[in-house]
N, CA, C and O atoms as a MOPAC input file, in Angstrom:
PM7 MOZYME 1SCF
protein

 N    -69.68800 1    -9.76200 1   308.53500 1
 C    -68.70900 1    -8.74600 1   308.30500 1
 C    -69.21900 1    -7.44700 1   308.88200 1
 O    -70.41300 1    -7.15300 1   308.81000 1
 N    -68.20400 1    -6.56800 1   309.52700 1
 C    -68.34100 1    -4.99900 1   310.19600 1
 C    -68.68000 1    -4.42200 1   309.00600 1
 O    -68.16000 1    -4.67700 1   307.92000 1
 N    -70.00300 1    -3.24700 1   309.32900 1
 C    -70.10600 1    -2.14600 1   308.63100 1
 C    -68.77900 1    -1.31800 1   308.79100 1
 O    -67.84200 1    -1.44900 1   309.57800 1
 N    -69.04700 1    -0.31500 1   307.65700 1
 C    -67.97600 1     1.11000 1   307.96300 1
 C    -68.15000 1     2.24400 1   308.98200 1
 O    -67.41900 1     3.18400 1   309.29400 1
 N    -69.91800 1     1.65900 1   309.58900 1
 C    -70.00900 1     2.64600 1   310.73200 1
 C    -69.51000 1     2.07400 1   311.76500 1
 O    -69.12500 1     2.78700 1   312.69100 1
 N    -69.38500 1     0.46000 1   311.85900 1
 C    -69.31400 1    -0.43000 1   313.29600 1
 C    -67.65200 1     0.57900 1   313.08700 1
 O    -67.44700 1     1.62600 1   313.70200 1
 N    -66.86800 1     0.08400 1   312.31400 1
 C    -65.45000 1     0.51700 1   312.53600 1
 C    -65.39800 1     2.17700 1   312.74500 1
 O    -64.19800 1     2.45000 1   312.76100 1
 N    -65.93800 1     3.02700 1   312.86100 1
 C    -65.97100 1     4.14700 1   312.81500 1
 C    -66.19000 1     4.56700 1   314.64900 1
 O    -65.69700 1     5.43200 1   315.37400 1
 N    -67.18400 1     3.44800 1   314.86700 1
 C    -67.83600 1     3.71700 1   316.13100 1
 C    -66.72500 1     2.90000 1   317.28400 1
 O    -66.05400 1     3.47000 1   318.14400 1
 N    -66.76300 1     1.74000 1   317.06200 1
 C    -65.87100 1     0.57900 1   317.94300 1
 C    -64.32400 1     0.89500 1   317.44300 1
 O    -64.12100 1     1.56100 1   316.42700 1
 N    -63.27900 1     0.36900 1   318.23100 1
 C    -62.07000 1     0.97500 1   317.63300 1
 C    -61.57700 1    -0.79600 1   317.62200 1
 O    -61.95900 1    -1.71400 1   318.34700 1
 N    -60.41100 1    -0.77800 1   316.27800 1
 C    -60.15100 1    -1.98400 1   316.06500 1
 C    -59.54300 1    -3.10400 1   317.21000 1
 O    -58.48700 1    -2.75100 1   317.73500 1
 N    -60.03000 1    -4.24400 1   317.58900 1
 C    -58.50500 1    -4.90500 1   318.35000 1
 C    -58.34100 1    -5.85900 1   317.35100 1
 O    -59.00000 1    -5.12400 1   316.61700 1
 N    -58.23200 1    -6.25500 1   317.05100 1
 C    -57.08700 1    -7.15700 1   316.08400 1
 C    -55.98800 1    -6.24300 1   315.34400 1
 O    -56.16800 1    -5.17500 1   314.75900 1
 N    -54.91500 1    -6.89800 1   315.51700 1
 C    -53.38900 1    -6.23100 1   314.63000 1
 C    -52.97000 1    -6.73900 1   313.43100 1
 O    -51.89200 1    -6.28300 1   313.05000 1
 N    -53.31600 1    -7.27000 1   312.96300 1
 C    -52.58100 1    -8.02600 1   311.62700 1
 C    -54.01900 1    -7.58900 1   310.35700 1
 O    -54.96600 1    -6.83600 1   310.58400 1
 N    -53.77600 1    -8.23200 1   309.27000 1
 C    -54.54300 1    -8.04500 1   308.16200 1
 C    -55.78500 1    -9.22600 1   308.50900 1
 O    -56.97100 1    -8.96500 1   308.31000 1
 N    -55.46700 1   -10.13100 1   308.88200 1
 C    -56.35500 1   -11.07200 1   309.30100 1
 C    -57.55800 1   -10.42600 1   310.26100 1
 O    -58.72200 1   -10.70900 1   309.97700 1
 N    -57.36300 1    -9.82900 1   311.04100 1
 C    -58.55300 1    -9.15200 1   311.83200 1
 C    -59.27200 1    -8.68300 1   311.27800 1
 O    -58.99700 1    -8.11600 1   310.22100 1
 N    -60.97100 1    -8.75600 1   311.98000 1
 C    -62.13900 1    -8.54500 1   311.39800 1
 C    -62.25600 1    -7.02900 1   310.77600 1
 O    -62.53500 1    -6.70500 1   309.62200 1
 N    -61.96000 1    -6.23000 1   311.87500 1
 C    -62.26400 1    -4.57200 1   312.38700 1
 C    -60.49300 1    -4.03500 1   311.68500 1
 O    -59.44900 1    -4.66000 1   311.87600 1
 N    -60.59400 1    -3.16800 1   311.14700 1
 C    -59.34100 1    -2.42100 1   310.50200 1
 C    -60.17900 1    -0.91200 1   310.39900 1
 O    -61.25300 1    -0.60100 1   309.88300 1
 N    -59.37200 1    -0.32000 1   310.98200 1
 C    -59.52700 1     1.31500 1   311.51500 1
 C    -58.62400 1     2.06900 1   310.57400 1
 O    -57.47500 1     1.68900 1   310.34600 1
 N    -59.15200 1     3.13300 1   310.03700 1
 C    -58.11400 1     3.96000 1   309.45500 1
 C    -57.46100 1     5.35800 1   310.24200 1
 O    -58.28300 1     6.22800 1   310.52700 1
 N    -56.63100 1     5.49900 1   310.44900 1
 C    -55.79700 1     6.34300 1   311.69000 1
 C    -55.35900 1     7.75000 1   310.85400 1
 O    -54.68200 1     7.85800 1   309.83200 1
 N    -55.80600 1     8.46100 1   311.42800 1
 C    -55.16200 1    10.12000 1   310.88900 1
 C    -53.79200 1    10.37200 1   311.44500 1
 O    -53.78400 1    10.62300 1   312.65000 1
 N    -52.57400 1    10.36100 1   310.80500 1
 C    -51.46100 1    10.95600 1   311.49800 1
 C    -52.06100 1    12.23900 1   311.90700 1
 O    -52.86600 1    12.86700 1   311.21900 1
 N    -51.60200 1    12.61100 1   313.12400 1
 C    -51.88600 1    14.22800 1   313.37500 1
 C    -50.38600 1    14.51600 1   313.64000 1
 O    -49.57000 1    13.68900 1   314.04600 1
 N    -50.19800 1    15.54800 1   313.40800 1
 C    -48.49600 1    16.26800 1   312.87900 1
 C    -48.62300 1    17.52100 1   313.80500 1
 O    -49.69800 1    18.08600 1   313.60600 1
 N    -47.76900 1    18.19200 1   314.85700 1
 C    -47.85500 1    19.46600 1   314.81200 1
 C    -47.78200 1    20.66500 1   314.00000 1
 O    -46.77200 1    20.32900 1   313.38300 1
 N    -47.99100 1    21.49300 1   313.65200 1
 C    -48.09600 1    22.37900 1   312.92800 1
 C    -46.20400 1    22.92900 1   313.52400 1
 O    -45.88500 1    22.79300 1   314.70600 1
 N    -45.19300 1    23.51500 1   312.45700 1
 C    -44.30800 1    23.91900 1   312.67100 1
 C    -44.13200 1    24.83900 1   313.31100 1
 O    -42.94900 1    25.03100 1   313.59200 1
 N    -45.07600 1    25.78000 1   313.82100 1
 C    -44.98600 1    26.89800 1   314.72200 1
 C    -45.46700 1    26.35000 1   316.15200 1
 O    -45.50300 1    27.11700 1   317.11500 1
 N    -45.70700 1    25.46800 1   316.22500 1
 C    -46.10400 1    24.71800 1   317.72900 1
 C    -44.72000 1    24.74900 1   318.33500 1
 O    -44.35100 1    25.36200 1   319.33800 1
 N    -43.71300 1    23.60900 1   317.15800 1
 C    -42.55700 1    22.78500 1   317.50600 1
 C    -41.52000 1    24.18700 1   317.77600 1
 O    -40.63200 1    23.98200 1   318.60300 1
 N    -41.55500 1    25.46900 1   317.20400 1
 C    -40.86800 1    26.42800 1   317.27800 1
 C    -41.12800 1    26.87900 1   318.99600 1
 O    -40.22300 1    27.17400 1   319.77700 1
 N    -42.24400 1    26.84700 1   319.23700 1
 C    -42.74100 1    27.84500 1   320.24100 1
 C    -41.89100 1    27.02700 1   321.59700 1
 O    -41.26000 1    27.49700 1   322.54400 1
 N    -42.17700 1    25.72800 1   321.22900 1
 C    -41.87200 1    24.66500 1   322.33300 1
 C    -40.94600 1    24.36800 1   322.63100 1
 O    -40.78100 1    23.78700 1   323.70300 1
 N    -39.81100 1    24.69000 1   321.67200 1
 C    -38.43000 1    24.57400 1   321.39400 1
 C    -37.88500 1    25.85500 1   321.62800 1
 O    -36.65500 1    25.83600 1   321.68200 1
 N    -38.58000 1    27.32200 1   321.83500 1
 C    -38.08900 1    28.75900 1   322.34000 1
 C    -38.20000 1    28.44900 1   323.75200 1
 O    -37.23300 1    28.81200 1   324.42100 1
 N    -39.17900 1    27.84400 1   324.39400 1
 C    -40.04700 1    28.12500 1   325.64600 1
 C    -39.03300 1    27.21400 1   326.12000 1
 O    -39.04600 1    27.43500 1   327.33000 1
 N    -38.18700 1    26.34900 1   325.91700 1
 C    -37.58500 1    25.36600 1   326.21400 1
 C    -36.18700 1    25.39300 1   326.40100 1
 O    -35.55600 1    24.60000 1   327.10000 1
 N    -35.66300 1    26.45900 1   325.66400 1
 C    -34.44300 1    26.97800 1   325.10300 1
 C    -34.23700 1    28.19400 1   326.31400 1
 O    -33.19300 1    28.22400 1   326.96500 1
 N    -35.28700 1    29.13900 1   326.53200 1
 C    -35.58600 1    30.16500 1   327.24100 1
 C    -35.30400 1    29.84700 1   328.77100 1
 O    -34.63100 1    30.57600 1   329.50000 1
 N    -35.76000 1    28.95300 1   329.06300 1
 C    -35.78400 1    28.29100 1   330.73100 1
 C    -34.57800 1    27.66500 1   331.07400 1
 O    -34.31000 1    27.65000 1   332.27500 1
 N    -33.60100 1    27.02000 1   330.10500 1
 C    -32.52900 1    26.38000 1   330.36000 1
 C    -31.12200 1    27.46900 1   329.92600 1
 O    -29.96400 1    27.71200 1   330.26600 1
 N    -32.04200 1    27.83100 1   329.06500 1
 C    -29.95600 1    28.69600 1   328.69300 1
 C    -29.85400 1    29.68700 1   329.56900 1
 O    -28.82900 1    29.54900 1   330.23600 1
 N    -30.45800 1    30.60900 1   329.85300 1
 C    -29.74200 1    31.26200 1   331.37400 1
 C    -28.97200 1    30.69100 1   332.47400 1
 O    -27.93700 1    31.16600 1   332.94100 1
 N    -29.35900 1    30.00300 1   332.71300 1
 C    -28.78500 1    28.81500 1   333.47700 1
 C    -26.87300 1    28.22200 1   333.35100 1
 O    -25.90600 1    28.02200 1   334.08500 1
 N    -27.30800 1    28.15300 1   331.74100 1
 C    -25.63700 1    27.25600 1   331.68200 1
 C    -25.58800 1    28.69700 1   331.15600 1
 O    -26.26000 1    28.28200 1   330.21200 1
 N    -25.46200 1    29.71000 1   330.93900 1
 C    -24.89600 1    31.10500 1   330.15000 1
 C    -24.31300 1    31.53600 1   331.59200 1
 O    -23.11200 1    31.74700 1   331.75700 1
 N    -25.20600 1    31.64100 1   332.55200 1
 C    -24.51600 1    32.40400 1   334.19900 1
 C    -23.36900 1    31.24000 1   334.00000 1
 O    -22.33000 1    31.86500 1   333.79000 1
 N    -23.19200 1    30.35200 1   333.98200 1
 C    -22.03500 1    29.40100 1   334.85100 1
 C    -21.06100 1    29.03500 1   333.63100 1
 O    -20.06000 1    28.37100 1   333.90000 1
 N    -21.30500 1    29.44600 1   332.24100 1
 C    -20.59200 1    29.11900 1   331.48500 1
 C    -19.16500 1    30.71000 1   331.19700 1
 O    -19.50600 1    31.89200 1   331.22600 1
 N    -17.99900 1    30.33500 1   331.00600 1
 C    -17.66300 1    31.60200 1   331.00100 1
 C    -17.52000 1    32.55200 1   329.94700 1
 O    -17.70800 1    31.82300 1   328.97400 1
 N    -17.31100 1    33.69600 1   329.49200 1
 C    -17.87100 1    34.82600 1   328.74700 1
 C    -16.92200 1    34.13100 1   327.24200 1
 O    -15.70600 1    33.94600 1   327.27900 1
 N    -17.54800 1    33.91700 1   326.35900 1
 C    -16.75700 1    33.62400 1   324.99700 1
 C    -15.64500 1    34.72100 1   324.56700 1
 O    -15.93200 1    35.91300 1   324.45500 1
 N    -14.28000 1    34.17700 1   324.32600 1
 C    -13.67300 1    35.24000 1   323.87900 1
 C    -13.76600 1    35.25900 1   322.13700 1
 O    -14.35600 1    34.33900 1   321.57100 1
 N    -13.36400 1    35.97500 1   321.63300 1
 C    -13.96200 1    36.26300 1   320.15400 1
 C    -12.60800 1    35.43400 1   319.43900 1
 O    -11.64500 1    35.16800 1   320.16000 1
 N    -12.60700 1    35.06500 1   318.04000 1
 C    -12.31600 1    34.36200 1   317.48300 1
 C    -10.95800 1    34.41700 1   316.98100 1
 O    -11.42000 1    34.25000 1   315.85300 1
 N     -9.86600 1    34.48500 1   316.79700 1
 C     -8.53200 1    34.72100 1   316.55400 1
 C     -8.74500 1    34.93700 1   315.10300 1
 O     -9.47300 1    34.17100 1   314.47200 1
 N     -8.15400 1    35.92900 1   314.54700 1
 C     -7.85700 1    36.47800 1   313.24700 1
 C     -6.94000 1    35.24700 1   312.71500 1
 O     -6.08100 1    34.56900 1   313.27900 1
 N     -7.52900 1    35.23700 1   311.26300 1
 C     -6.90300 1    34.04200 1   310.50700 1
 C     -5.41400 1    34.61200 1   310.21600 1
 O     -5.31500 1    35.83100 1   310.07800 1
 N     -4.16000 1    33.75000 1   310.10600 1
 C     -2.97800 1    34.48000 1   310.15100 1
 C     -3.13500 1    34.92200 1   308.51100 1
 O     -3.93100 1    34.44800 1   307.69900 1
 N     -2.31400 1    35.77800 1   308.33500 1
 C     -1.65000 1    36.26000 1   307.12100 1
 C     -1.65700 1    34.93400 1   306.03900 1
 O     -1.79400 1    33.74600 1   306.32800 1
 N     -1.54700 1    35.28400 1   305.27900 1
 C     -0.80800 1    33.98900 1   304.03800 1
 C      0.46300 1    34.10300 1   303.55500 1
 O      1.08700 1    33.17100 1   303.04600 1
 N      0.91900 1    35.36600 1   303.71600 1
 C      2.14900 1    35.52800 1   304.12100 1
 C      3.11200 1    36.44800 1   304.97800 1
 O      2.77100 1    37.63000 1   305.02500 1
 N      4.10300 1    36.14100 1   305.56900 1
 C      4.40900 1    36.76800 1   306.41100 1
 C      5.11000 1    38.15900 1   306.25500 1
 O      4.94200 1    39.20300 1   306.88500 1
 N      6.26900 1    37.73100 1   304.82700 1
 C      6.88300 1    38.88600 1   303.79300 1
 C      8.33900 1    38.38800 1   304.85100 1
 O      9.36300 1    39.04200 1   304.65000 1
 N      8.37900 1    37.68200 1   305.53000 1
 C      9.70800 1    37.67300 1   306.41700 1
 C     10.96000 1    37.30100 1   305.11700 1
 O     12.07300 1    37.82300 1   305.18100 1
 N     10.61400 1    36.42900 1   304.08400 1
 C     11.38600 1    36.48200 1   303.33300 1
 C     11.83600 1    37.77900 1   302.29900 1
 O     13.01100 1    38.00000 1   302.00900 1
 N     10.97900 1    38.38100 1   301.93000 1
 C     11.41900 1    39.32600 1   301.11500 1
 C     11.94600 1    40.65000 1   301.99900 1
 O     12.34400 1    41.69100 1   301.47700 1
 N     11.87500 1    40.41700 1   303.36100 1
 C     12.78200 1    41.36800 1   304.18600 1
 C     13.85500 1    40.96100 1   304.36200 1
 O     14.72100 1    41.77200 1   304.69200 1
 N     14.21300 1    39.47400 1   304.19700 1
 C     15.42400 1    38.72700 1   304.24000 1
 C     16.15900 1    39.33400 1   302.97100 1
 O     17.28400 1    39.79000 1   303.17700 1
 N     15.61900 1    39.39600 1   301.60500 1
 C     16.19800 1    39.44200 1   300.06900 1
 C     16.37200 1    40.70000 1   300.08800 1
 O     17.45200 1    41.10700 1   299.65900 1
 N     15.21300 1    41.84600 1   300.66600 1
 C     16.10100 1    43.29000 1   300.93000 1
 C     17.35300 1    43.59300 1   301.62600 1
 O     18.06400 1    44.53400 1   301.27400 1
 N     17.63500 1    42.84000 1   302.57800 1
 C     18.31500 1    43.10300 1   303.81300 1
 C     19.78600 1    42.55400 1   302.97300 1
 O     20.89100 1    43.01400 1   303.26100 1
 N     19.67900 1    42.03000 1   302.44000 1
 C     21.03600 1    40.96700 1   301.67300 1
 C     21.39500 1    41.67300 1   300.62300 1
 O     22.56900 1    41.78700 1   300.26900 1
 N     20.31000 1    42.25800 1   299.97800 1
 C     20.10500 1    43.19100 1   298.37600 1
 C     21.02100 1    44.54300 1   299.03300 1
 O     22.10700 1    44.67500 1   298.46800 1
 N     20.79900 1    45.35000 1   299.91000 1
 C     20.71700 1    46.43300 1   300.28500 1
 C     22.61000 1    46.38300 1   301.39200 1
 O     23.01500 1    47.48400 1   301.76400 1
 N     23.38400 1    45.27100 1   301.71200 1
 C     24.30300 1    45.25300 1   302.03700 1
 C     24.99500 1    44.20900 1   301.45900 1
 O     25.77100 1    43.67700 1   302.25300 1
 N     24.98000 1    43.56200 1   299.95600 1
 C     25.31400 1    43.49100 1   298.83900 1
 C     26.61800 1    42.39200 1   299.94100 1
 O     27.81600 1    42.58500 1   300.14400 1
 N     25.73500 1    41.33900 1   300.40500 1
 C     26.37500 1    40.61100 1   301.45000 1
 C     26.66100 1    39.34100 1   300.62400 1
 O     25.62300 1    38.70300 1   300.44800 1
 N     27.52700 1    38.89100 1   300.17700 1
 C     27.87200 1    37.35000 1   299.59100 1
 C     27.67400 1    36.16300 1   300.06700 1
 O     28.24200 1    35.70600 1   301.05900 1
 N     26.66400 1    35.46500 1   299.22500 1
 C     26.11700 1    34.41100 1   299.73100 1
 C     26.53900 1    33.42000 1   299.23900 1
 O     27.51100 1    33.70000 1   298.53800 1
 N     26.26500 1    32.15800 1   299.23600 1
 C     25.85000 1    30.78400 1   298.84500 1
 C     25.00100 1    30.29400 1   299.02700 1
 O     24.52300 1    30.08200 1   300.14100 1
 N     24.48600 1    29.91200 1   297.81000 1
 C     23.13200 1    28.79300 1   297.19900 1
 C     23.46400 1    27.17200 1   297.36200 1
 O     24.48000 1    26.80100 1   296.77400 1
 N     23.14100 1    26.73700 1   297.68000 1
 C     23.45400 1    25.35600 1   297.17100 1
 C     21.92000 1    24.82200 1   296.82600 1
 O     20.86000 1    24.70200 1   297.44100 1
 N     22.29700 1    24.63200 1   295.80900 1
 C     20.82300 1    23.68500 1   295.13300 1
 C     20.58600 1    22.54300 1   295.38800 1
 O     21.22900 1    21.82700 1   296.15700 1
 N     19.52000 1    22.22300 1   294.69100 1
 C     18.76900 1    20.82700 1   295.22100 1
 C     19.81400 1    19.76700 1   294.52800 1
 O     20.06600 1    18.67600 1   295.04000 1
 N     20.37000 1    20.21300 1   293.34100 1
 C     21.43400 1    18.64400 1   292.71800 1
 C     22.99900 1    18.81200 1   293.26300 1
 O     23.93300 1    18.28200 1   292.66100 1
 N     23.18600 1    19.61900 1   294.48300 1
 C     24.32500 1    19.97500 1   295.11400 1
 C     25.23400 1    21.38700 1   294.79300 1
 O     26.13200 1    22.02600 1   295.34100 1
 N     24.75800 1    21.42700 1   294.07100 1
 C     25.44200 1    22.42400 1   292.87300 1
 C     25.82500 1    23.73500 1   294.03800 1
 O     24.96900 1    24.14900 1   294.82100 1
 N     27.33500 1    24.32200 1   293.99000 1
 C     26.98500 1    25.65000 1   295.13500 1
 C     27.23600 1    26.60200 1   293.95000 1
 O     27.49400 1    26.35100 1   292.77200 1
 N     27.11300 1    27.55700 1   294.48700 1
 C     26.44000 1    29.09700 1   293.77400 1
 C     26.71100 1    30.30100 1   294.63500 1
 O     25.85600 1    30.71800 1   295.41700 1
 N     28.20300 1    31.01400 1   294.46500 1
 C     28.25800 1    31.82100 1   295.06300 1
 C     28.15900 1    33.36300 1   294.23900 1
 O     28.17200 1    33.57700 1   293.02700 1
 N     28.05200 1    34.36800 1   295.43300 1
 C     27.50500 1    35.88300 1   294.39300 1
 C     26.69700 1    36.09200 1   295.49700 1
 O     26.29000 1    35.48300 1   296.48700 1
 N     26.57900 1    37.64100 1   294.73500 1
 C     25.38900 1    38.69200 1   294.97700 1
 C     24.12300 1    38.80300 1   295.17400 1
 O     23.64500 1    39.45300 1   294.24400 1
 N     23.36600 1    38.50400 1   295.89700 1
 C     21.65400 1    38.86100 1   295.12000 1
 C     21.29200 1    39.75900 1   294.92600 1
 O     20.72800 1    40.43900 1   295.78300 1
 N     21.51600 1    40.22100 1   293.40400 1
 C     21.15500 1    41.32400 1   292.28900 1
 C     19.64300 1    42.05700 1   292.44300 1
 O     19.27100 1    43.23100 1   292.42700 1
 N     18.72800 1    40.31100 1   292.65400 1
 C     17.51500 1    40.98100 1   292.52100 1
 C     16.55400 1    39.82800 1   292.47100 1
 O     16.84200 1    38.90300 1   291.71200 1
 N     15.27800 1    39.74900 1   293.29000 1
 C     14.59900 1    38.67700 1   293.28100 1
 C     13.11400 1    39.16700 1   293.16500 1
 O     12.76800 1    40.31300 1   293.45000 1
 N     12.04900 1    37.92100 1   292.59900 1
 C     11.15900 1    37.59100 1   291.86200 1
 C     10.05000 1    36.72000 1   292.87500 1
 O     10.40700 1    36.24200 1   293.95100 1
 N      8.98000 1    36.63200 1   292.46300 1
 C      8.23600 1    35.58400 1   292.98900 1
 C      8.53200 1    34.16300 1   293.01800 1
 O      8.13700 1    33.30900 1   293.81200 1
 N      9.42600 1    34.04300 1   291.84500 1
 C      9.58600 1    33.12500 1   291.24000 1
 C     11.47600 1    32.67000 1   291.17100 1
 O     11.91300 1    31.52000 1   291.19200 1
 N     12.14600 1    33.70500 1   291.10600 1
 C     13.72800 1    33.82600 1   290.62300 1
 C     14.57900 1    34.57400 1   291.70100 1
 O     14.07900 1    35.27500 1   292.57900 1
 N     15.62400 1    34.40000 1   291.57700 1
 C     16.75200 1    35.16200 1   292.26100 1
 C     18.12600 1    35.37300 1   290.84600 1
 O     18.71300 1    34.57300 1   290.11600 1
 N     18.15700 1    36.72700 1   291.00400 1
 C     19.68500 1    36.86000 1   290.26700 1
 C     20.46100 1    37.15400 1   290.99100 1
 O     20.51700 1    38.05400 1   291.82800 1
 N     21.33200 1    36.13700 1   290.60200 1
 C     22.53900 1    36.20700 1   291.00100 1
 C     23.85500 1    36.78000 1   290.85500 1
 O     24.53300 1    35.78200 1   290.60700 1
 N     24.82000 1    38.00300 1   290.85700 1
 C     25.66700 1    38.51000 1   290.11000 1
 C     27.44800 1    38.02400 1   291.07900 1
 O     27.99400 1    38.35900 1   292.13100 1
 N     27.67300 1    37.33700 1   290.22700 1
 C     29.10500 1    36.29700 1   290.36500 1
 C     30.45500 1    37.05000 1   289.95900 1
 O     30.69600 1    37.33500 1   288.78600 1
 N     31.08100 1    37.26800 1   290.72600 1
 C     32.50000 1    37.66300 1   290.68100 1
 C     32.94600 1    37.16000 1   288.98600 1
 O     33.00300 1    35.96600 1   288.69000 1
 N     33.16400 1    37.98600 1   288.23800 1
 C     34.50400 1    37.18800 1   287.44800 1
 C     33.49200 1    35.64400 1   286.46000 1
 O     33.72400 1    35.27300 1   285.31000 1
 N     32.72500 1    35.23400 1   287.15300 1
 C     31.88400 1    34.63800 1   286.04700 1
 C     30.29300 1    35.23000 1   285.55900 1
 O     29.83400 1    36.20400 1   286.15500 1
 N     29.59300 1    34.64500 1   284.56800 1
 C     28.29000 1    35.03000 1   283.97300 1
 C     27.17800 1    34.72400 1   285.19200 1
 O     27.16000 1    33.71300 1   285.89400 1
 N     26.07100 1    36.09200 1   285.27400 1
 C     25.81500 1    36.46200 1   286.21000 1
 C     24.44800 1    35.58600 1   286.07200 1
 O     24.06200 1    35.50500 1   284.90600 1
 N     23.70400 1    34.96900 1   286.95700 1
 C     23.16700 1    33.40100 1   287.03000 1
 C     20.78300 1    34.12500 1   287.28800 1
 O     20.28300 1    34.92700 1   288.07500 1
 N     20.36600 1    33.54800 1   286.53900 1
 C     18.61400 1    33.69700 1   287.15200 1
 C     18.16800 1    32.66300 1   287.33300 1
 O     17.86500 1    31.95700 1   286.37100 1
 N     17.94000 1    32.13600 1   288.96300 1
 C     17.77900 1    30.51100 1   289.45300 1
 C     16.36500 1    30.61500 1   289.82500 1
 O     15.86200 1    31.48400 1   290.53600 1
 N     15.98100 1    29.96000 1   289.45000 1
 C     14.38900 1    29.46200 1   290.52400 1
 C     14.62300 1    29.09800 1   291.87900 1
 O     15.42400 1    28.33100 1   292.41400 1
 N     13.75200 1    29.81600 1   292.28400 1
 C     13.63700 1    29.16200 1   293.59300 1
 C     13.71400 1    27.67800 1   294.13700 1
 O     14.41400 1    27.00800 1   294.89700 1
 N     12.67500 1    27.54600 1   293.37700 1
 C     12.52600 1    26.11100 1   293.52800 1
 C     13.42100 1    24.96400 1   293.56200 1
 O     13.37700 1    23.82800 1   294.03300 1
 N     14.30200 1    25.70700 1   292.85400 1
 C     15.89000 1    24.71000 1   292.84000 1
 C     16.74900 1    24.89600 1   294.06900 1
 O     17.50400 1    24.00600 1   294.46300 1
 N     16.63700 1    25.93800 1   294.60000 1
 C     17.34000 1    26.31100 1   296.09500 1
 C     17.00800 1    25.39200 1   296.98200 1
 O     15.84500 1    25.18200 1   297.32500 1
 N     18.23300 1    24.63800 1   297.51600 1
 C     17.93800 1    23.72700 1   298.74000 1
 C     17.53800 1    24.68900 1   300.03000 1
 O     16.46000 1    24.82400 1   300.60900 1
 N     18.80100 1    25.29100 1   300.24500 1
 C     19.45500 1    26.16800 1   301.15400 1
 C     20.15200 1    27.20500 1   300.68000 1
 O     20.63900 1    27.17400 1   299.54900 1
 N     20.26900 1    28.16200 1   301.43300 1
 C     21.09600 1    29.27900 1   301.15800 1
 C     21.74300 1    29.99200 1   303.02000 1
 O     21.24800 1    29.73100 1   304.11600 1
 N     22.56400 1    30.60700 1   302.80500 1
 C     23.67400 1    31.37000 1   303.75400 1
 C     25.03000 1    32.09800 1   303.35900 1
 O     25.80700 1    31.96500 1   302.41400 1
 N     24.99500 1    32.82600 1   304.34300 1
 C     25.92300 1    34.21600 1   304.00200 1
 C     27.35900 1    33.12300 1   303.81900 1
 O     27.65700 1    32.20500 1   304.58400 1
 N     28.10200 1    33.55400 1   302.56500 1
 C     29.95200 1    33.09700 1   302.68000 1
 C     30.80400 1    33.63600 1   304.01000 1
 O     31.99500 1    33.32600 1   304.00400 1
 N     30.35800 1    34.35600 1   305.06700 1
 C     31.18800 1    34.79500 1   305.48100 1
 C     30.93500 1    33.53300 1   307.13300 1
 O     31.72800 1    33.48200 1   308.07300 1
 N     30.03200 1    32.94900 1   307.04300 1
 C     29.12800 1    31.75800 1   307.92900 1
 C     29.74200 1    30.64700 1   307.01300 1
 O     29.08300 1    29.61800 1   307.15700 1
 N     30.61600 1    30.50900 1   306.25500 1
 C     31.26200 1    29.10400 1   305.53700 1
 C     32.21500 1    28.51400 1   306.34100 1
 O     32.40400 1    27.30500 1   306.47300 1
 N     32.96800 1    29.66800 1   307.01500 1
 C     34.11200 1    29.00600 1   307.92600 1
 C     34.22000 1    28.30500 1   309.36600 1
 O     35.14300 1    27.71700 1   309.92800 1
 N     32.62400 1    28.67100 1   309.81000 1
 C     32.05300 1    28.73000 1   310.92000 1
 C     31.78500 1    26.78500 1   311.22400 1
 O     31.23200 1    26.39100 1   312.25100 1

């Protein structure tokens, strides 16, 4: 059987567990400021290169609005020339009148001659001016 100096001195050839000679091996690792330096020095020599031939980045488009308000210029515009509409809701239902006045949430409605109506939105299929009914 090998001393611990023979294996120290001679380097193993056998590969398996069965072999005489078994060597113990130091991983050696770079140190993380090696892999940095090598990876600047590397980075440095090539990106000029594709930066000249690549063309100039334009900057990033502003995220849109979340809302536009196009509707509540619609509910002024209708509010403010007290223009007669129709609703028709989601269960068919039509709904004609005024829009009195609207909500995040509601529209009032003020109806000729009957009781004046506060609908959710949410129930609105569609809506358009009465005077676009005959059309």
């Amino acid at each position: 059987m090998a001393s611990l100096n023979d294996t120290a001195v001679r380097p193993s050839t056998g590969l398996g567990p069965d072999s005489e000679l078994v060597s113990n091996r130091k991983l050696i690792r770079p140190s993380l400021a090696d892999v940095r330096g090598q990876l600047a020095r590397a980075a440095g020599a090539t990106a000029p290169a594709v930066r000249a031939s690549a063309p100039p980045r334009q900057p990033k488009k502003p995220v849109p609005p979340e809302q536009t308000n196009a509707e509540s210029f619609y509910y002024l515009k209708q509010m403010q020339t007290k223009t007669d509409m129709v609703l028709i809701l989601r269960d068919g239902e039509r709904i004609r009148g005024i829009i009195e006045w609207y909500d995040r949430h509601c529209l009032k409605v003020h109806r000729n001659g009957e009781p004046n109506l506060l609908i959710y939105k949410d129930t609105v299929k569609y809506m358009y001016k009465a005077e676009d009914e005959g059309r």
